[in-house]
PQR file of N, CA, C, O and H, with PARSE charges and radii, in Angstrom:
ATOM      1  N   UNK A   1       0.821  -1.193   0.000 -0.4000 1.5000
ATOM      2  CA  UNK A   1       0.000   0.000   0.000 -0.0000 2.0000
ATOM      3  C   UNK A   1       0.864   1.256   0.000  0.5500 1.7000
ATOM      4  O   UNK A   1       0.386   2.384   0.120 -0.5500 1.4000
ATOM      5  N   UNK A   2       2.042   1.021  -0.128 -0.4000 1.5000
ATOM      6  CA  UNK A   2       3.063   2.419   0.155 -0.0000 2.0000
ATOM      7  C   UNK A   2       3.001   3.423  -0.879  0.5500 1.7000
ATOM      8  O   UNK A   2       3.007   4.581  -0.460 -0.5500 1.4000
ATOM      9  H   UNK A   2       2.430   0.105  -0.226  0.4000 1.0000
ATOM     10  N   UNK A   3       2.946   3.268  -2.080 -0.4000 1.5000
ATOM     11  CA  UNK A   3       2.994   3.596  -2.979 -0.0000 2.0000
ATOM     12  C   UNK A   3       1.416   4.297  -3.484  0.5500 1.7000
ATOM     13  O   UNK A   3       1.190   5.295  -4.168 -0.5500 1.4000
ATOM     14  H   UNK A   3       2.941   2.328  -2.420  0.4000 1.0000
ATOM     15  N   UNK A   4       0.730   3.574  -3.002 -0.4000 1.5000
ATOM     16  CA  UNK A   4      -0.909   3.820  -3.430 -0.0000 2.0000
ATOM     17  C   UNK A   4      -1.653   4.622  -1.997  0.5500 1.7000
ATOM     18  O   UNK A   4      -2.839   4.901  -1.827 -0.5500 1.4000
ATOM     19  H   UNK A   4       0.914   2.764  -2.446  0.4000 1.0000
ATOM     20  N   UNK A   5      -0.777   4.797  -1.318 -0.4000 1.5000
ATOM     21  CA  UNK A   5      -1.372   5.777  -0.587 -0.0000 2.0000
ATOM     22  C   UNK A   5      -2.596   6.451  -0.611  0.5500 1.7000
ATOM     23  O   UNK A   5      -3.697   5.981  -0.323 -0.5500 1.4000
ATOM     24  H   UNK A   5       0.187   4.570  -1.456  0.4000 1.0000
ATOM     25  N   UNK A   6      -2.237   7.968  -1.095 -0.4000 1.5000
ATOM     26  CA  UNK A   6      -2.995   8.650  -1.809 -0.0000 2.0000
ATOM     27  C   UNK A   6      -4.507   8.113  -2.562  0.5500 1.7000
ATOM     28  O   UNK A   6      -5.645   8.578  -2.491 -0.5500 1.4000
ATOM     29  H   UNK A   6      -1.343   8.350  -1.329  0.4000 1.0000
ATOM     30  N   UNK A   7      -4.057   7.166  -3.152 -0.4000 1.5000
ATOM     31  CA  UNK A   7      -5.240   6.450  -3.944 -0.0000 2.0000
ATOM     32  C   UNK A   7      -6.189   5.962  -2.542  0.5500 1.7000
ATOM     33  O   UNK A   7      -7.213   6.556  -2.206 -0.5500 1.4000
ATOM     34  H   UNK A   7      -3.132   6.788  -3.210  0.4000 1.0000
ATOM     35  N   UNK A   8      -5.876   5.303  -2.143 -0.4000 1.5000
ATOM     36  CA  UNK A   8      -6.585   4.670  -1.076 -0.0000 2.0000
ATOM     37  C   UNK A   8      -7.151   5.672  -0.220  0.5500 1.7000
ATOM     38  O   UNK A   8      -8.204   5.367   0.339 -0.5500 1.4000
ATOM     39  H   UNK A   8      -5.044   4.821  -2.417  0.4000 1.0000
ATOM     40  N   UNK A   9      -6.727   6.660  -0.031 -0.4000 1.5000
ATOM     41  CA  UNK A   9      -7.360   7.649   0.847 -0.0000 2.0000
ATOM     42  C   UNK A   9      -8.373   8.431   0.490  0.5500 1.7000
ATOM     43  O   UNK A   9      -9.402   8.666   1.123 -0.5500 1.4000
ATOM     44  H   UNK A   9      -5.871   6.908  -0.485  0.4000 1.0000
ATOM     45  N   UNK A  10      -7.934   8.946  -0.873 -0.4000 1.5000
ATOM     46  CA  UNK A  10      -8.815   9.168  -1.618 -0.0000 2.0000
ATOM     47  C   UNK A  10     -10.113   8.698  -1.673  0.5500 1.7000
ATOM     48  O   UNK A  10     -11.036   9.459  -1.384 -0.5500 1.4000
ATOM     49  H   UNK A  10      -7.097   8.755  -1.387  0.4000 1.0000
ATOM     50  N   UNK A  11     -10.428   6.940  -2.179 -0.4000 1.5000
ATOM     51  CA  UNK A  11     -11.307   6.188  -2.159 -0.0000 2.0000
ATOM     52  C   UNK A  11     -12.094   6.213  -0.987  0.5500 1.7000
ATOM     53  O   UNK A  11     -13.297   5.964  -0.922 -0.5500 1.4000
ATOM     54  H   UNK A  11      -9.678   6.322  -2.414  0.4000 1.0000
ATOM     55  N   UNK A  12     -11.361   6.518  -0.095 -0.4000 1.5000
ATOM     56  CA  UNK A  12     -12.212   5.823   1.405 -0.0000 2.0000
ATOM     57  C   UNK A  12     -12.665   7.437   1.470  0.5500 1.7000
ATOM     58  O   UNK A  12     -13.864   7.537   1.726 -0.5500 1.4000
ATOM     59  H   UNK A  12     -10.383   6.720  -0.148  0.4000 1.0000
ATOM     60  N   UNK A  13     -12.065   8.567   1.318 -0.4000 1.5000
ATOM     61  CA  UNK A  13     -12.862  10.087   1.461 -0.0000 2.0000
ATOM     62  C   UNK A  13     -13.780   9.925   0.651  0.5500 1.7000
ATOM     63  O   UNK A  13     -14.875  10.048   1.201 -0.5500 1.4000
ATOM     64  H   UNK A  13     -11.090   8.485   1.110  0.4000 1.0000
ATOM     65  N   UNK A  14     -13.852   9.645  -0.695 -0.4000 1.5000
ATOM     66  CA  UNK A  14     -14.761   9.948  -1.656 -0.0000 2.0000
ATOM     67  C   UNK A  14     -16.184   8.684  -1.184  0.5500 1.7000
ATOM     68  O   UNK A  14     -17.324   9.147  -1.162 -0.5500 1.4000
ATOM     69  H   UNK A  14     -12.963   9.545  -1.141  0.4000 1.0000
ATOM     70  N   UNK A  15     -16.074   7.839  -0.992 -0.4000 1.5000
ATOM     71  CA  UNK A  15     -16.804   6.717  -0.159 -0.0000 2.0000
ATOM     72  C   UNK A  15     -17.971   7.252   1.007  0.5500 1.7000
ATOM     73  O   UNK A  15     -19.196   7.132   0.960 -0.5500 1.4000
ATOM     74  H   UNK A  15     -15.148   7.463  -1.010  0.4000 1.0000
ATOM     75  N   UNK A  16     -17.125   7.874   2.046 -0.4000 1.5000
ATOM     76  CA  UNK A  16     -17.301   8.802   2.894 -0.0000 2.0000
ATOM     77  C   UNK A  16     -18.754   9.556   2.603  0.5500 1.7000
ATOM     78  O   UNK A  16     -19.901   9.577   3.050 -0.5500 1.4000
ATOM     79  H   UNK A  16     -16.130   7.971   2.085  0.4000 1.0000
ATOM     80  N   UNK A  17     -17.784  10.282   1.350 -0.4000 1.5000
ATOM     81  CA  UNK A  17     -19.059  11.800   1.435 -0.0000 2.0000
ATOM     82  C   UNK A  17     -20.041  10.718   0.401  0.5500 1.7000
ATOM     83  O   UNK A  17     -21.176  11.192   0.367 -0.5500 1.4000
ATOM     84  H   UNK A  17     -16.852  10.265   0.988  0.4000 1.0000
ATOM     85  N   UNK A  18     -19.983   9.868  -0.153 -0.4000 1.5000
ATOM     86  CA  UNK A  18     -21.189   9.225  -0.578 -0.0000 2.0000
ATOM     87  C   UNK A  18     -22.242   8.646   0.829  0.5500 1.7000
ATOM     88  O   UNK A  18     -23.450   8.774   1.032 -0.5500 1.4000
ATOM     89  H   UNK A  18     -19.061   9.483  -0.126  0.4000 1.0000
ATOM     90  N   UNK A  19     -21.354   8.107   1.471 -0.4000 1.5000
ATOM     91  CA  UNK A  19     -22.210   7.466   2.547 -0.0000 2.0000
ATOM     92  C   UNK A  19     -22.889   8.757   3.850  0.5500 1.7000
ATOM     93  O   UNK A  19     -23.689   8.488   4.746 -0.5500 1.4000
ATOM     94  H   UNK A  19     -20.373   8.003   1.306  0.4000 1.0000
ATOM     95  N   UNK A  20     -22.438   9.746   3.643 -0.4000 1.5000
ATOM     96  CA  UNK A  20     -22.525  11.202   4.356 -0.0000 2.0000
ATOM     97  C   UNK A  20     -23.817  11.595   4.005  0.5500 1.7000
ATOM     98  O   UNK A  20     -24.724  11.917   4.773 -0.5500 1.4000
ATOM     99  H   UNK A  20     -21.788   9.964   2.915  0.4000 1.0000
ATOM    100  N   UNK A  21     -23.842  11.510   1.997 -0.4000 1.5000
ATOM    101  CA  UNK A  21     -25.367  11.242   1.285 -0.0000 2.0000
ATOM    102  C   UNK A  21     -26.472  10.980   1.981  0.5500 1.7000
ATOM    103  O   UNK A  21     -27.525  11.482   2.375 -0.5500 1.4000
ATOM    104  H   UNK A  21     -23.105  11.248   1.374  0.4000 1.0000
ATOM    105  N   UNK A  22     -25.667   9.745   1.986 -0.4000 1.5000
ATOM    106  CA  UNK A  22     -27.160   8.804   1.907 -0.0000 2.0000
ATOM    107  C   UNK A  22     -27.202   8.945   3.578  0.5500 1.7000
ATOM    108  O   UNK A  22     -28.278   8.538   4.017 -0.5500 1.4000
ATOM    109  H   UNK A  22     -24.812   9.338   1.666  0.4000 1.0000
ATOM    110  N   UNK A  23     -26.302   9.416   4.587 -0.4000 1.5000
ATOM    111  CA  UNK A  23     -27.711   9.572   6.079 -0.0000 2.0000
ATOM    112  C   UNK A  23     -28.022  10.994   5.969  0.5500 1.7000
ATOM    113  O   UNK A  23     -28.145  11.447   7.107 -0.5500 1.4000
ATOM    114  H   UNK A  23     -25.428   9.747   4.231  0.4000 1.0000
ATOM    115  N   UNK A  24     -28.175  11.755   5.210 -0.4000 1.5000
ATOM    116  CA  UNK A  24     -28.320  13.067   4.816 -0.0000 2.0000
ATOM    117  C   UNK A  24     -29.783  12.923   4.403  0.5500 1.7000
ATOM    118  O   UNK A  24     -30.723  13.500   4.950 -0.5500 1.4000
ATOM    119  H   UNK A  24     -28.076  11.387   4.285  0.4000 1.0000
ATOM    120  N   UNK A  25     -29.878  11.871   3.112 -0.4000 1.5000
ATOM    121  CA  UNK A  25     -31.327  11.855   2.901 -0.0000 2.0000
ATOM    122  C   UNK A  25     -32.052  10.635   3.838  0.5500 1.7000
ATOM    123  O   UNK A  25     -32.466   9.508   3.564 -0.5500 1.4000
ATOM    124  H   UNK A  25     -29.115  11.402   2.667  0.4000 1.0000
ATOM    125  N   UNK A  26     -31.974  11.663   5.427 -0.4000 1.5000
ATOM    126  CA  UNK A  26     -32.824  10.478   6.012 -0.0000 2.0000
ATOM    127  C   UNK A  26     -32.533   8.913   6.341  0.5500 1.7000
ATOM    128  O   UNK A  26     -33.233   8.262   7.117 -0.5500 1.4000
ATOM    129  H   UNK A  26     -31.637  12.578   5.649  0.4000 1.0000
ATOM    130  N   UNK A  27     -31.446   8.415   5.671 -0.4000 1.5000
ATOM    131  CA  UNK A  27     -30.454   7.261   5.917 -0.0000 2.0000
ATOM    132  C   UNK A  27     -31.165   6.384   4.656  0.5500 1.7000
ATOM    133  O   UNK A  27     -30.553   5.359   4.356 -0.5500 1.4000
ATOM    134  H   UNK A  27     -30.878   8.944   5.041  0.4000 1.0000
ATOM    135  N   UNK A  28     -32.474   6.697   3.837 -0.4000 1.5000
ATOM    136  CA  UNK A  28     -32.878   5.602   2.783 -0.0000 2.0000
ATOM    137  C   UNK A  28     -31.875   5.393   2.114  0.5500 1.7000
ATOM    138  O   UNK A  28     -31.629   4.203   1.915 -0.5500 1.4000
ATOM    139  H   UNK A  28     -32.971   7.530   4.080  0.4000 1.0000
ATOM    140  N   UNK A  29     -30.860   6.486   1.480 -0.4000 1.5000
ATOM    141  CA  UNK A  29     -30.215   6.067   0.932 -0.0000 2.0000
ATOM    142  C   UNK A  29     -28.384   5.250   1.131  0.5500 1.7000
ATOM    143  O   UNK A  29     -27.464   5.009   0.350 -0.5500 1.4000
ATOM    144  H   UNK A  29     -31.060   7.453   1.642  0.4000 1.0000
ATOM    145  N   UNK A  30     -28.598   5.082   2.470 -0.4000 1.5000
ATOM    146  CA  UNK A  30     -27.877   4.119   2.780 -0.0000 2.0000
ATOM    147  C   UNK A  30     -28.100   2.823   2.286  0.5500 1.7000
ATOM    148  O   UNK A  30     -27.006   2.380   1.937 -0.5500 1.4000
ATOM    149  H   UNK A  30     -29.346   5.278   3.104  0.4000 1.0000
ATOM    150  N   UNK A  31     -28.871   2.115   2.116 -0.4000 1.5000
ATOM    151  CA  UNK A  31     -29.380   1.072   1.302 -0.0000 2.0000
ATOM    152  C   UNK A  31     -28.757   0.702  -0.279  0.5500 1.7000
ATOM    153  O   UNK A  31     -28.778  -0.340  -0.935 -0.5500 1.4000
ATOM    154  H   UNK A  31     -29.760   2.475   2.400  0.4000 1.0000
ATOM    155  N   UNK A  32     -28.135   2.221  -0.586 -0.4000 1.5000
ATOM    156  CA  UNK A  32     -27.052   1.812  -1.257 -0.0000 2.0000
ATOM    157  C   UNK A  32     -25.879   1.946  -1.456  0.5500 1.7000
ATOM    158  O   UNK A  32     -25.187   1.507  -2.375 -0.5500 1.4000
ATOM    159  H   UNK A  32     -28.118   3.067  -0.054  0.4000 1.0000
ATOM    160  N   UNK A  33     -25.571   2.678  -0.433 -0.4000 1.5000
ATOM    161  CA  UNK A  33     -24.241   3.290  -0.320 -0.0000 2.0000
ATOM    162  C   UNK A  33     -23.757   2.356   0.316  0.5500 1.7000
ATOM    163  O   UNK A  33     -22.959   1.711  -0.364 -0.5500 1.4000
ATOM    164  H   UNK A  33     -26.134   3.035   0.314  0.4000 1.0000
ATOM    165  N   UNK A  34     -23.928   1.888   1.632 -0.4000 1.5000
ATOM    166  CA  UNK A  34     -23.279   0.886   1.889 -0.0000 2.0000
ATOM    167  C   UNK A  34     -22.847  -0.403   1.625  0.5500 1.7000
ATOM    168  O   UNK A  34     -21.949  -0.895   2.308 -0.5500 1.4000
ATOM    169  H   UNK A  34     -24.576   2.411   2.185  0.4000 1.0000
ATOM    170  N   UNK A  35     -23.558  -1.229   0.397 -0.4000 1.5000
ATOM    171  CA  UNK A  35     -23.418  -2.351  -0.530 -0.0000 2.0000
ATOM    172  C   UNK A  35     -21.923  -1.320  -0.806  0.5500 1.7000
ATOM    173  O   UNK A  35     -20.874  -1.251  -0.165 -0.5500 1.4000
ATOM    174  H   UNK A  35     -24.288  -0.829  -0.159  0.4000 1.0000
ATOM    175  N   UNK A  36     -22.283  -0.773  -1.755 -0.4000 1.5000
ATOM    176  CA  UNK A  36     -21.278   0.040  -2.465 -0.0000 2.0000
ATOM    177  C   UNK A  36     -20.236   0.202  -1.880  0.5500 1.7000
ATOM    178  O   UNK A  36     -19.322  -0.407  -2.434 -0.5500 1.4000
ATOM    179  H   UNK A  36     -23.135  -0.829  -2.276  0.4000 1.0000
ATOM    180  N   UNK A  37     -19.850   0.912  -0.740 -0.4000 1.5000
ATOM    181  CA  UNK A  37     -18.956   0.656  -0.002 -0.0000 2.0000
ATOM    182  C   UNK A  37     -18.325  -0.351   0.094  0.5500 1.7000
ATOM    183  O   UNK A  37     -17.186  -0.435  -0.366 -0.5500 1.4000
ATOM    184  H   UNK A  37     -20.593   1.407  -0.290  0.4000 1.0000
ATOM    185  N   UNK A  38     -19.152  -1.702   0.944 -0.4000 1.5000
ATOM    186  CA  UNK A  38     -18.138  -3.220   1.356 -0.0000 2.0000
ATOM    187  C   UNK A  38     -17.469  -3.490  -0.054  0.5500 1.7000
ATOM    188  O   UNK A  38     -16.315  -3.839  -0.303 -0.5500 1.4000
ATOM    189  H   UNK A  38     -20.078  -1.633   1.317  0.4000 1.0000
ATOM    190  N   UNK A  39     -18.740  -3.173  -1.070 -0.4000 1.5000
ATOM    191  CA  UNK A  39     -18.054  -3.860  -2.554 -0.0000 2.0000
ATOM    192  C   UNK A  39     -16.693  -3.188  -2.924  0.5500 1.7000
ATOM    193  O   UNK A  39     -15.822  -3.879  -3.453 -0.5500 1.4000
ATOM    194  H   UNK A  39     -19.677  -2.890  -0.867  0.4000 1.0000
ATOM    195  N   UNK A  40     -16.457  -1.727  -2.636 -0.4000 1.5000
ATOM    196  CA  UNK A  40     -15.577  -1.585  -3.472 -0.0000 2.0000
ATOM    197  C   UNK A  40     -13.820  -1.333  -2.309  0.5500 1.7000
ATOM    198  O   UNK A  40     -12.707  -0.849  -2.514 -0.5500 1.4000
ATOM    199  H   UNK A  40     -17.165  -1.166  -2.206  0.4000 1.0000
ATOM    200  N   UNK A  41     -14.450  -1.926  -1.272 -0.4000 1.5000
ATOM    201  CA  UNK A  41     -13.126  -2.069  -0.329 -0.0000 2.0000
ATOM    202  C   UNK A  41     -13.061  -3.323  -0.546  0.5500 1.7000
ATOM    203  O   UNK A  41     -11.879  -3.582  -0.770 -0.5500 1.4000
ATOM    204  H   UNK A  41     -15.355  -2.319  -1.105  0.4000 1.0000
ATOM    205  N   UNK A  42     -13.777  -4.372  -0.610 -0.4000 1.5000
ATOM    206  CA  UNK A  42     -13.624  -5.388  -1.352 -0.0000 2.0000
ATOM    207  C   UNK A  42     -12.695  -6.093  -2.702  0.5500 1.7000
ATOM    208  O   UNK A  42     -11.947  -7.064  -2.820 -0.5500 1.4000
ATOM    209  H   UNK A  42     -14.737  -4.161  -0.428  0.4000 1.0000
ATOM    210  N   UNK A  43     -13.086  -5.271  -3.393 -0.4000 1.5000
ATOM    211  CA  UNK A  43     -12.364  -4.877  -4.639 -0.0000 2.0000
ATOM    212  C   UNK A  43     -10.642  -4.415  -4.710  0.5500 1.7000
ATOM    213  O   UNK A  43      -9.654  -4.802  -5.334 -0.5500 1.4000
ATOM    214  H   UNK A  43     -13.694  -4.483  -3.298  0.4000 1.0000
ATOM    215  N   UNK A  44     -10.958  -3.332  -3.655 -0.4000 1.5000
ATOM    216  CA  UNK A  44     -10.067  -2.532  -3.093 -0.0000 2.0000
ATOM    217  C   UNK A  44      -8.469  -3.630  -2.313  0.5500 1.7000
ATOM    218  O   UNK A  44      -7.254  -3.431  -2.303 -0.5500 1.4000
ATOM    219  H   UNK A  44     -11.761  -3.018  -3.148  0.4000 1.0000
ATOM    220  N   UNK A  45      -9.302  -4.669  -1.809 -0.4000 1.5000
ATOM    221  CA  UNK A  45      -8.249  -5.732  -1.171 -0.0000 2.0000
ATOM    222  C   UNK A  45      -7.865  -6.712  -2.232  0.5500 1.7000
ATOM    223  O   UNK A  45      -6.681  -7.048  -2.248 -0.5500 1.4000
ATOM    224  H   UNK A  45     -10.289  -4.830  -1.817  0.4000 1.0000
ATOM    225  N   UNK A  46      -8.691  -7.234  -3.139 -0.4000 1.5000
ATOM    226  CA  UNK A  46      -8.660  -7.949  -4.090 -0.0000 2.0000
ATOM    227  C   UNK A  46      -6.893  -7.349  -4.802  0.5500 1.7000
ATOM    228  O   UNK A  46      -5.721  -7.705  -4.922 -0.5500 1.4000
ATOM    229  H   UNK A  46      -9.653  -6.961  -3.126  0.4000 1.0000
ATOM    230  N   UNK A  47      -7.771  -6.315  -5.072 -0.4000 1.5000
ATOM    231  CA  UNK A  47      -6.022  -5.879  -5.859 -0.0000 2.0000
ATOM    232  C   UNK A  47      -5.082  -5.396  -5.364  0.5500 1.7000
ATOM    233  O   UNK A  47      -4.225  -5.176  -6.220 -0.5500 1.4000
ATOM    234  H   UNK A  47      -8.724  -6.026  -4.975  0.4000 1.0000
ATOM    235  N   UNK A  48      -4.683  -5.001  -4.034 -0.4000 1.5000
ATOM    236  CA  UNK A  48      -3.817  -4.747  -3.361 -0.0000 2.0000
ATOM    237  C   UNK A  48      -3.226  -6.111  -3.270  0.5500 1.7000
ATOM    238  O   UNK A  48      -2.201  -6.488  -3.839 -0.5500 1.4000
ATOM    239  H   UNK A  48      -5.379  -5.180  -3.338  0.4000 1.0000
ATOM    240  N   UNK A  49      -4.068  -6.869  -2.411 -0.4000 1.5000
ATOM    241  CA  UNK A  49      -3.222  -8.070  -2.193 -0.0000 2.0000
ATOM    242  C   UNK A  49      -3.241  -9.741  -3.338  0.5500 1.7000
ATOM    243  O   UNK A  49      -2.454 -10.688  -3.335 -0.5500 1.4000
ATOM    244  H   UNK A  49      -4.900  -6.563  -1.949  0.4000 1.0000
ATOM    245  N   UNK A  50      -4.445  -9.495  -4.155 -0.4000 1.5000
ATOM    246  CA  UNK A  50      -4.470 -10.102  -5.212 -0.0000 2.0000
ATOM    247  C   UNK A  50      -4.608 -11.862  -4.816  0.5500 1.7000
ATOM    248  O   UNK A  50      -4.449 -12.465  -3.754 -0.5500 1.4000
ATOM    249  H   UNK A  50      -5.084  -8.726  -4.157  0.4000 1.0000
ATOM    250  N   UNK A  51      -4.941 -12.276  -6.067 -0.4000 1.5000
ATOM    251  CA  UNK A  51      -5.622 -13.783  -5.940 -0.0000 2.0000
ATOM    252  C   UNK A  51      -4.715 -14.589  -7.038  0.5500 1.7000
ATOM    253  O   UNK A  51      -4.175 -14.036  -7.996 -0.5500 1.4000
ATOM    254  H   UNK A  51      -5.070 -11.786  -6.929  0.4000 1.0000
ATOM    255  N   UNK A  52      -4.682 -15.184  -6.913 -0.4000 1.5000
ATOM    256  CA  UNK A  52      -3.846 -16.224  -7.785 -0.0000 2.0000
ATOM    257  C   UNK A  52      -5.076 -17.005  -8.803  0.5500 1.7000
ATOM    258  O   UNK A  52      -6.087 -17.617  -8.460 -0.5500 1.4000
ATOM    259  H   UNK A  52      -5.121 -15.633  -6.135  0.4000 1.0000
ATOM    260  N   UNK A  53      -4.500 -16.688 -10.247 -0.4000 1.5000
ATOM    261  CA  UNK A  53      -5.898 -17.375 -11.029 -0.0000 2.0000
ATOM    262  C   UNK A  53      -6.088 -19.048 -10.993  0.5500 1.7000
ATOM    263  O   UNK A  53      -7.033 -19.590 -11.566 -0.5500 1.4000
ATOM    264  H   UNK A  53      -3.678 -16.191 -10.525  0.4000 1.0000
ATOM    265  N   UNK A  54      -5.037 -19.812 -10.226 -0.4000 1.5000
ATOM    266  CA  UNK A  54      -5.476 -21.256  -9.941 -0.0000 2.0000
ATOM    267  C   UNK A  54      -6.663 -21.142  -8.763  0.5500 1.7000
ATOM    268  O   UNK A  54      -7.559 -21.970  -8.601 -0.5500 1.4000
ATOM    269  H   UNK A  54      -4.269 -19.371  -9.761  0.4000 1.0000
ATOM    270  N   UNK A  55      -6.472 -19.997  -8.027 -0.4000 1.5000
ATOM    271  CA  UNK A  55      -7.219 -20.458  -7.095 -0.0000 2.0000
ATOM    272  C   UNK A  55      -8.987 -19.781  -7.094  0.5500 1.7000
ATOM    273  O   UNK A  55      -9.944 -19.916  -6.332 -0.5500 1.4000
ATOM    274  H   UNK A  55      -5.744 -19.324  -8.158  0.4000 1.0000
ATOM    275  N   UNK A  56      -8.780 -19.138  -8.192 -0.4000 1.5000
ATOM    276  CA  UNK A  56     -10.297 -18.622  -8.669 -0.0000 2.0000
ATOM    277  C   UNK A  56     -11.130 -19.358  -8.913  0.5500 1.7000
ATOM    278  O   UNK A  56     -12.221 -19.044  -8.437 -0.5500 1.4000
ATOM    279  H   UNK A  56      -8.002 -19.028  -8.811  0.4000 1.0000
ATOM    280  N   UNK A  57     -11.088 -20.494  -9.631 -0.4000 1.5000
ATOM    281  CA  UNK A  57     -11.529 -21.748  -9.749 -0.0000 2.0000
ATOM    282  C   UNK A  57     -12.361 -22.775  -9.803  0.5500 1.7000
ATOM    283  O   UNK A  57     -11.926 -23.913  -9.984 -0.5500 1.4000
ATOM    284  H   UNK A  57     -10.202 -20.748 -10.018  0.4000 1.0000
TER
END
C-alpha cells in the first residue's frame, strides 16, 4: 500500500461523502451506499493483495 497511498485515501474520502449522502437523505439512501462501499473495499483488497488465477476456480 506504500505507494498507493494517496489512492486509497482518496477512495475511502470519496466513499465517505457518498455514505454522508445517503444519512443526509434520512439514511434511505444508505441502502445503497453501503453495498457500495463493502463492494468496493472489497475490490479494493482484491487488488492490493491479489488472488492467484489457480485459485479462482
Amino acid at each position: 500500500m506504500g505507494k498507493r497511498w494517496f489512492a486509497v485515501m482518496g477512495l475511502g474520502m470519496l466513499l465517505g461523502m457518498i455514505n454522508m449522502i445517503g444519512v443526509f437523505s434520512l439514511g434511505i439512501g444508505l441502502i445503497w451506499s453501503l453495498p457500495l462501499t463493502l463492494i468496493a473495499y472489497g475490490i479494493l483488497y482484491r487488488n492490493m493483495f491479489g488472488l492467484e488465477a489457480a485459485t479462482l476456480s
